[in-house]
C-alpha positions as CSV (number, residue, x, y, z in Angstrom):
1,X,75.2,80.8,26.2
2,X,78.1,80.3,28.3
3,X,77.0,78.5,32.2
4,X,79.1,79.9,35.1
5,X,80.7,76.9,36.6
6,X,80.6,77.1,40.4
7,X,83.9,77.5,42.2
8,X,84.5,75.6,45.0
9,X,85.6,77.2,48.7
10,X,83.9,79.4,50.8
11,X,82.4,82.8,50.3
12,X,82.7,86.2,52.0
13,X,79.6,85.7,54.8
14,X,80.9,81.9,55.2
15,X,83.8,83.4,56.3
16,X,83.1,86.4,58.8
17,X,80.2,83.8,60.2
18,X,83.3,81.0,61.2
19,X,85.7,84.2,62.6
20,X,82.6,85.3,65.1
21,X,81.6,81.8,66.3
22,X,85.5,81.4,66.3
23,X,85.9,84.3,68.7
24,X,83.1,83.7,70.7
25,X,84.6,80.1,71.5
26,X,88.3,82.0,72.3
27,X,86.9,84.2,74.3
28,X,84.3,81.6,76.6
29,X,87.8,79.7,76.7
30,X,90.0,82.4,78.4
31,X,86.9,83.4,80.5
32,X,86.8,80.1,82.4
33,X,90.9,79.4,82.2
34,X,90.6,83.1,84.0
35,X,88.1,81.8,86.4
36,X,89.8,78.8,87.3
37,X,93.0,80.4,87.9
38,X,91.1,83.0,89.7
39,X,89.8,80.0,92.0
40,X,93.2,78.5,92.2
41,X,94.5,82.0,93.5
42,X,92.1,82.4,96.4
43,X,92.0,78.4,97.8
44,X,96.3,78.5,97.7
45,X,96.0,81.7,99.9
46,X,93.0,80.8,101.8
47,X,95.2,77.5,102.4
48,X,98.3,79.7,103.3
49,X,96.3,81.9,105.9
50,X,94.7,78.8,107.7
51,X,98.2,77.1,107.9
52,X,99.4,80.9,109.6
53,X,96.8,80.6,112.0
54,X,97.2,76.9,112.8
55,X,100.7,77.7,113.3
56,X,100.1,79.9,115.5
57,X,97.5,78.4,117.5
58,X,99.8,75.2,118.0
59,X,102.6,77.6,119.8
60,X,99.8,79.3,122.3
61,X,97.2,75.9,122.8
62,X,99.9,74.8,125.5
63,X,100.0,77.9,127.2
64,X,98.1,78.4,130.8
65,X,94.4,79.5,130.6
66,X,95.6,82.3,133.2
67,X,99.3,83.6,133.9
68,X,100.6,81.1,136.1
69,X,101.9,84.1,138.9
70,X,98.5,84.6,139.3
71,X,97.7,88.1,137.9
72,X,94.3,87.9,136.2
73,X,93.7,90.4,133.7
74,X,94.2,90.1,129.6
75,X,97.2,90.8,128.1
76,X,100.8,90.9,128.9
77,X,102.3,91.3,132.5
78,X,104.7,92.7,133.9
79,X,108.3,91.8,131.9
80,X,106.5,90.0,129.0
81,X,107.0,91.4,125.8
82,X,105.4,90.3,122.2
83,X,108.9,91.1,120.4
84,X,110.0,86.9,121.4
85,X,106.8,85.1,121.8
86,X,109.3,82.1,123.9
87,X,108.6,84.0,127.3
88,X,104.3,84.2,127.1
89,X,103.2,81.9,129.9
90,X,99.8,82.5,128.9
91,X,97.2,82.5,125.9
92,X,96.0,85.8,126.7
93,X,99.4,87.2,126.6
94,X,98.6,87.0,122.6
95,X,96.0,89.9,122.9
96,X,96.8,92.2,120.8
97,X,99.2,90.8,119.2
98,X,99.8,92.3,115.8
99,X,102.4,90.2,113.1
100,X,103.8,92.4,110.3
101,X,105.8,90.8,108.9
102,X,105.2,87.3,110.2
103,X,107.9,86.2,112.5
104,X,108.2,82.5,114.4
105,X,108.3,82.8,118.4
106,X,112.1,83.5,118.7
107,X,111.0,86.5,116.4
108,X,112.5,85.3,113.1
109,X,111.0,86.6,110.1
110,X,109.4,83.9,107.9
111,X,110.5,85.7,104.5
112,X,108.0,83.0,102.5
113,X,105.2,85.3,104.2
114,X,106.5,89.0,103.7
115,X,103.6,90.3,102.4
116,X,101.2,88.7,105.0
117,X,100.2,89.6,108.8
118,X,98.7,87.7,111.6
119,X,96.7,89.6,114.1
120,X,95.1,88.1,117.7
121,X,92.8,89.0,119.9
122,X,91.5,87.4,123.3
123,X,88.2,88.0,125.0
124,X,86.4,86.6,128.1
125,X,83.4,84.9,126.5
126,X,80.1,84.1,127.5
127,X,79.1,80.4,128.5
128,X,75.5,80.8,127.3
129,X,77.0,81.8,123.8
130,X,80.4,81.7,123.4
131,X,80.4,84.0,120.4
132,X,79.5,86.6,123.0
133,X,81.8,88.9,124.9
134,X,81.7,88.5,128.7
135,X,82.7,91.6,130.9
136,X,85.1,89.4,133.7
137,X,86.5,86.0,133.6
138,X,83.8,83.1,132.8
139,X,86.6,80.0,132.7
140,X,86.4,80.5,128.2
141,X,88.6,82.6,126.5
142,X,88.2,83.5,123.0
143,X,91.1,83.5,121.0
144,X,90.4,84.9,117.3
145,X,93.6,84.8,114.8
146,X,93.4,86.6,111.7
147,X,96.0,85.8,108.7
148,X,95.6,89.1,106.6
149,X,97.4,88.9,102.9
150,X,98.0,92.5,101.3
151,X,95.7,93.6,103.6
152,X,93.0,91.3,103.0
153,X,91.6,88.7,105.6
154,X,92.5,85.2,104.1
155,X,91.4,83.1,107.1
156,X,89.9,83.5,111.1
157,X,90.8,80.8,113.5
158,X,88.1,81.3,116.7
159,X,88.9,78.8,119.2
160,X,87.6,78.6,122.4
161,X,90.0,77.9,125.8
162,X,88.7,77.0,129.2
163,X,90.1,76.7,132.3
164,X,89.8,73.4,133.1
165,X,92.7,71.3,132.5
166,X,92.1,67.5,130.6
């Protein structure tokens, strides 16, 4: 009687048990390199869109409270214009103001930012609750900057500006 000697190496359900577990450990790997990346993508333009509205914030925090010929109503006066920024006297000259594409205050286009947009907005606010709309002048303004990429808000700058000088 002849004995079967045992071969060595591995056998048909050894081997489509190691493929699965194999697979399984690819694709856990690629989920969190896809997640990471994913991350990475949202902080770099979360980081981009705060820097916009910094930015922009730095040109108007020197500005007036109110327009210094006295006229006292949001938005632009008479002979201002939003196409070159230089000439606001004002931070609520920016109302309104609507960035597409992104351009510095002499109205250059920042080409590293073609496919973003910065809006602004400026609203009396309420002492009680600054977060609150006031109906007429309250010495704080509300400034709000928005830095949009593809149409989707990346980061909101709120800061608040009072009338009284430091």
């Amino acid at each position: 009687m002849s004995r079967r000697t045992p071969h060595p190496g591995f056998t048909l359900v050894e081997t489509m048990i190691s493929t699965v577990l194999a697979g399984g450990l690819l694709v856990a790997a690629l989920s969190t390199v896809g997640a990471a990346r994913l991350g990475q993508y949202q902080l770099s333009n979360t980081c981009r869109g705060m820097a916009l509205a910094q930015s922009l914030w730095a040109e108007m925090a020197p500005l007036a409270y109110v327009d210094p010929n006295g006229t006292g109503s949001l938005g632009l006066e008479t002979g201002e214009s939003l196409s070159t920024r230089a000439e606001l006297n004002d931070v609520d000259d920016y109302d309104g103001l609507d960035l597409d594409p992104v351009t510095d205050c002499n109205g250059t286009t920042l080409e590293a930012f073609a496919d973003w947009n910065v809006t602004v907005s400026v609203a009396y606010a309420d002492l009680s609750d600054p977060s609150t709309d006031a109906s007429s002048d309250t010495g704080l303004k509300r400034v709000t900057i928005e830095a949009l990429y593809q149409d989707k808000t990346w980061a909101t700058l709120v800061v608040l500006k009072s009338e009284a000088e430091l």
